[in-house]
N, C-alpha and C positions, 0 to 999 in steps of 0.2 A: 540534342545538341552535341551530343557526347561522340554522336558516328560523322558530324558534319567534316566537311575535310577542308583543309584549309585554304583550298586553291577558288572556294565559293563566299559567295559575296552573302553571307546571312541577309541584310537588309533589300536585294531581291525578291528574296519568297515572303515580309511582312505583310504583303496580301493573301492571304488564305486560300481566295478567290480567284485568281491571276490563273492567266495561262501556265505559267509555271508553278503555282505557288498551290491548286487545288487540288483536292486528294486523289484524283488520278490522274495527275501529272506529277505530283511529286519525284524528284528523282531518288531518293529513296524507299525501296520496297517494303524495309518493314519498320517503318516509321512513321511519325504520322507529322507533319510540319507541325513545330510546336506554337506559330501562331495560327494554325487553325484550332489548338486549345486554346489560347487566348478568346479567338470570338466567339467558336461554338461552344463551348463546355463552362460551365458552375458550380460552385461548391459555397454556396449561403450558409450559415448560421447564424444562431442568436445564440446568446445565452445571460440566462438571468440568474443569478445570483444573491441569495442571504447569507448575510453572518451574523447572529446576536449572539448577547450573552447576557446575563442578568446573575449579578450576587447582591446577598445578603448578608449581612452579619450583626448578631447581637453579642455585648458585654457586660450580663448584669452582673457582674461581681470584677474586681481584680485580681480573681483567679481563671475565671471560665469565660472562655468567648466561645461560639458557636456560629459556622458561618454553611449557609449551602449557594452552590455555584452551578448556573445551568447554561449552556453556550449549546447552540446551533449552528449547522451550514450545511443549507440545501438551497438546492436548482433545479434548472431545466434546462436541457440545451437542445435544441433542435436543428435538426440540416437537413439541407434539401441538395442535390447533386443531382445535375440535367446533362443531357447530351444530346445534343441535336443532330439530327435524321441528315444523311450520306445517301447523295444519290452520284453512283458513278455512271461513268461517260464506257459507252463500249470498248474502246479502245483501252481503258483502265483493267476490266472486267477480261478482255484477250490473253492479257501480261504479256508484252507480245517479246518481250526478253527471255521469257521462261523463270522468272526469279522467283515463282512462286509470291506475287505480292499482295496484300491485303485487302485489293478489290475482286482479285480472282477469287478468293470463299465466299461471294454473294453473287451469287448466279441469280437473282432477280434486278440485280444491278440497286438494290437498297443498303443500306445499314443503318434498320430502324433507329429511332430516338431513343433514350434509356432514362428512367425517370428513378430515383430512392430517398424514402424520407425514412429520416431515423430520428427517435424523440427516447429522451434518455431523462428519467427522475432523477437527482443523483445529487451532485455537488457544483453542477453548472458547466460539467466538461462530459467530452464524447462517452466516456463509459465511467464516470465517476459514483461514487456513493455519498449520500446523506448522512451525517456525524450528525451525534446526540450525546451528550455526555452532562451528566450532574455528578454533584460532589457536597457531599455533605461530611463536614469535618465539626466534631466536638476538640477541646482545646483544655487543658485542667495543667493549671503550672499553678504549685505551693511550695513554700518553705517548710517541712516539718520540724518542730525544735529550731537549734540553732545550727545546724554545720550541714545537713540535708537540704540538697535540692533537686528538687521531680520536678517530672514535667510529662504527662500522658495526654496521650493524642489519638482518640479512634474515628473512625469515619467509614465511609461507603462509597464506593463510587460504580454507574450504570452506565455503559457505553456503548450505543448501537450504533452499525450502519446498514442502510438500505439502496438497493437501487432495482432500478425498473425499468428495462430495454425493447422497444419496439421496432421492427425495419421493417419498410414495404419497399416494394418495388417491381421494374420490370424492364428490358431492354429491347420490348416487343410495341412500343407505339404505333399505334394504325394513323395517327394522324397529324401530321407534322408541326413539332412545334408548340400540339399543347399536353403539356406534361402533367399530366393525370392518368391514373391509375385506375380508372373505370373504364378509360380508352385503349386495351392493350390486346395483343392476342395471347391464344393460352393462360398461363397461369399466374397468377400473381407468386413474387416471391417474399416469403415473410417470413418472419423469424421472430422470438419474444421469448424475455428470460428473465429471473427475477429474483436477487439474494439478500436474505439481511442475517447479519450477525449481531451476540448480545455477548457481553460478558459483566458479569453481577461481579464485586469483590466487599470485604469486608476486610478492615486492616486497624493496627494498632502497634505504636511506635510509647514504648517506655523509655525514658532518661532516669537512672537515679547516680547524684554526683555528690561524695562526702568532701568537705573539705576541700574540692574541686582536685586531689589525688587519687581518688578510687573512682573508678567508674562504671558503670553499666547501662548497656543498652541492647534493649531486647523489642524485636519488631516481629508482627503474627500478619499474615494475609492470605486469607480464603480468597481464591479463586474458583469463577464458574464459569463456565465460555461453551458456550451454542455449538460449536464446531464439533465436540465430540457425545459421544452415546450419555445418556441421562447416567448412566453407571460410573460412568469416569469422569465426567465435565467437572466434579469439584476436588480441586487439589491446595496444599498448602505453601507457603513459601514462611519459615520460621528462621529468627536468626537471632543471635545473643554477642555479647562482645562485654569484654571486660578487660579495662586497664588501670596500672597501679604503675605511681610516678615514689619512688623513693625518695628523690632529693628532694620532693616539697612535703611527704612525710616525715622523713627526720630529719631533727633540728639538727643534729651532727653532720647532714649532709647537705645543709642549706650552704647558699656563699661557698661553695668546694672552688677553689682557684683548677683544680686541677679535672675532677669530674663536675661538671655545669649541669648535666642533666642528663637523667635516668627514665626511661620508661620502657615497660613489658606490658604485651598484649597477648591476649588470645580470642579466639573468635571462630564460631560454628554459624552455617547458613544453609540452606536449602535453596532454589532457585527451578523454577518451570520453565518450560518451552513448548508450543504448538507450531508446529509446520504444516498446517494442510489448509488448504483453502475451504469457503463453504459445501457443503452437502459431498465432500470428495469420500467419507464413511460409509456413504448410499450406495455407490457405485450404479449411477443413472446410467437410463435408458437414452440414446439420441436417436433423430431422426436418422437413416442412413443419407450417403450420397448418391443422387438420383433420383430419391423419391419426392414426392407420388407420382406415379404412371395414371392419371385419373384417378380410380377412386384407392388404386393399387397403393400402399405403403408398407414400410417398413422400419425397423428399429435395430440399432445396433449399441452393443455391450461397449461401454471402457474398457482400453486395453490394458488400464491399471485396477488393479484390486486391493483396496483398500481393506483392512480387518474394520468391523463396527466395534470393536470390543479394545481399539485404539486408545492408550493411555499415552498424557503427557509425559515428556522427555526432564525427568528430574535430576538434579548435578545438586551432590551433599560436596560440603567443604571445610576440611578443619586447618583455620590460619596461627600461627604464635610468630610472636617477631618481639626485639626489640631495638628501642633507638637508642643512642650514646650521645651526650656532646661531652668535648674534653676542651681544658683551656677555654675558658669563657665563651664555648662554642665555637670556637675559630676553625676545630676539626670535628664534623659530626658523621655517625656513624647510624647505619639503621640495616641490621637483617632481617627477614621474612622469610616464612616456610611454609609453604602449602602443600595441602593436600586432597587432591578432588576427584569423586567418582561419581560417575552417573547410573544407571539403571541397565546401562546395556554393558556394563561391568569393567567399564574401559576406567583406567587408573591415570591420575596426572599426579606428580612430586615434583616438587619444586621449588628453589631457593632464590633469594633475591639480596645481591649485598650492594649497597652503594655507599659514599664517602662524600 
């Protein structure tokens, strides 16, 4: 539609079939009247879809709950995409303009049927993945004494995804019209691929708060993740944090008309990152383009090379800041300071003042 020109009448050529309107009449050379896609051509799917999920949780005491959590979503989707068999009229097959048009490359005067199914495992879309995920969370919150309160939290969590791609096809029908792939010349064309990813974690989140003015919180998570060599897949994410509020510690600074509130923080973290898709470590073999010639084949390298001995992308960070309120808080103040490096030695500093 994009080459049509305005001086023609679109609802003319809505016969496909018409003296003007069939693919070798068309008055466009290299296009194809887009209601002869309408009647000849298909693109079916289905696609079937789960989502569950199932938790549990127990509380035998009013300190300890325990809860695990399992959710699913997987599919199937399948499609089927037809094209029906072009037979041109000699005088299409002539081009008798010279315009090089798209009957003249079928010197038998055909342009067999084309038939492709694709069936894809996954999430219920064309190239999606199957998610799996459980969570098992333990829960321990106590008072110790009087003025202490904790609160520890560990748990697990297991997170795959899978999928599994099949295509057939062929654009070679011998026999008009019925779209099957037992019926074709040459070769069938196929293809099939198959990836799933895992990442195992173990993690633990400490509170301890005095008096609700000092505070600490310190959080630990192992991470494992499929995507890299058994060597490197397990890395840490640690972090601590502690802040101390003056004005609710001392009694000389409670009620201040003029300082309202006081608080200094400091705080360290680690922090991971993976960038690379499934099996990109391996540096696989593909088919090449072209093959097979019969029983002829061949195989060509990624033009990327991957090291197997690939370690996560780790970023340390040490933050200190504090906040101000003055006058019953009417004017508050809060600076921050950072400071963060990663692994590949590159430096961040940086400060943060707002009012």
């Amino acid at each position: 539609i994009l080459q049509w020109p305005a001086f023609l009448d679109i609802k003319k050529y809505s016969d496909p079939d018409s003296e003007i309107g069939n693919a070798s009449n068309f008055y466009d050379a290299y296009a194809i009247n887009p209601y002869w896609i309408i009647k000849h051509t298909r693109d079916n799917y289905t696609r079937d879809q789960v989502l569950s999920q199932l938790k549990l949780k127990l509380e035998p005491t009013d300190w300890l709950s325990a809860s695990y959590q399992v959710s699913n979503n997987f599919g199937v989707y399948r499609e089927r995409m037809t094209k029906q068999e072009v037979d041109f009229t000699d005088y299409g097959i002539s081009d008798y303009w010279g315009a090089g048009n798209t009957a003249s490359g079928f010197t038998t005067g055909k342009a067999l049927g084309s038939v492709y199914d694709l069936y894809n495992f996954g999430d219920g879309t064309a190239f999606g993945a199957n998610r799996i995920e459980g969570d098992a969370v333990i829960d321990l919150h106590h008072n110790f004494f009087k003025d202490f309160k904790t609160e520890l939290i560990v748990g697990n969590t297991i997170y795959q995804t899978y999928s599994k791609q099949q295509a057939t096809g062929s654009n070679q029908l011998l026999i008009k019209d019925l779209y099957n792939i037992n019926y074709i010349g040459g070769l069938i064309q196929a293809a099939e691929q198959e990836f799933r990813q895992r990442q195992i974690a173990f993690f633990a989140d400490l509170n301890i708060s005095y008096k609700g003015w000092l505070n600490l919180e310190a959080t630990f998570r192992n991470e494992q993740d499929s995507r890299l060599s058994k060597a490197q897949r397990s890395f840490n994410y640690p972090s601590a944090k502690l802040s101390f509020i003056p004005t609710d510690a001392f009694a000389a600074l409670r009620d201040n008309k003029i300082l309202s509130f006081l608080k200094v923080y400091g705080s360290v973290s680690q922090v991971g990152n993976i960038n690379i898709g499934d099996y990109q470590i391996y540096n696989n073999f593909n088919l090449a383009p072209g093959f097979p010639y019969g029983s002829l084949g061949g195989l060509t390298a990624s033009t990327t090379n991957f090291s197997a001995g690939l370690k996560p992308e780790l970023t340390r960070e040490i933050e200190f800041g504090t906040e101000i309120g003055l006058g019953s808080n009417r004017l508050y103040f809060n600076y921050g300071h950072c400071h963060r490096r990663d692994k590949k030695h590159s430096v961040y500093i940086g400060s943060s003042v707002g009012t």
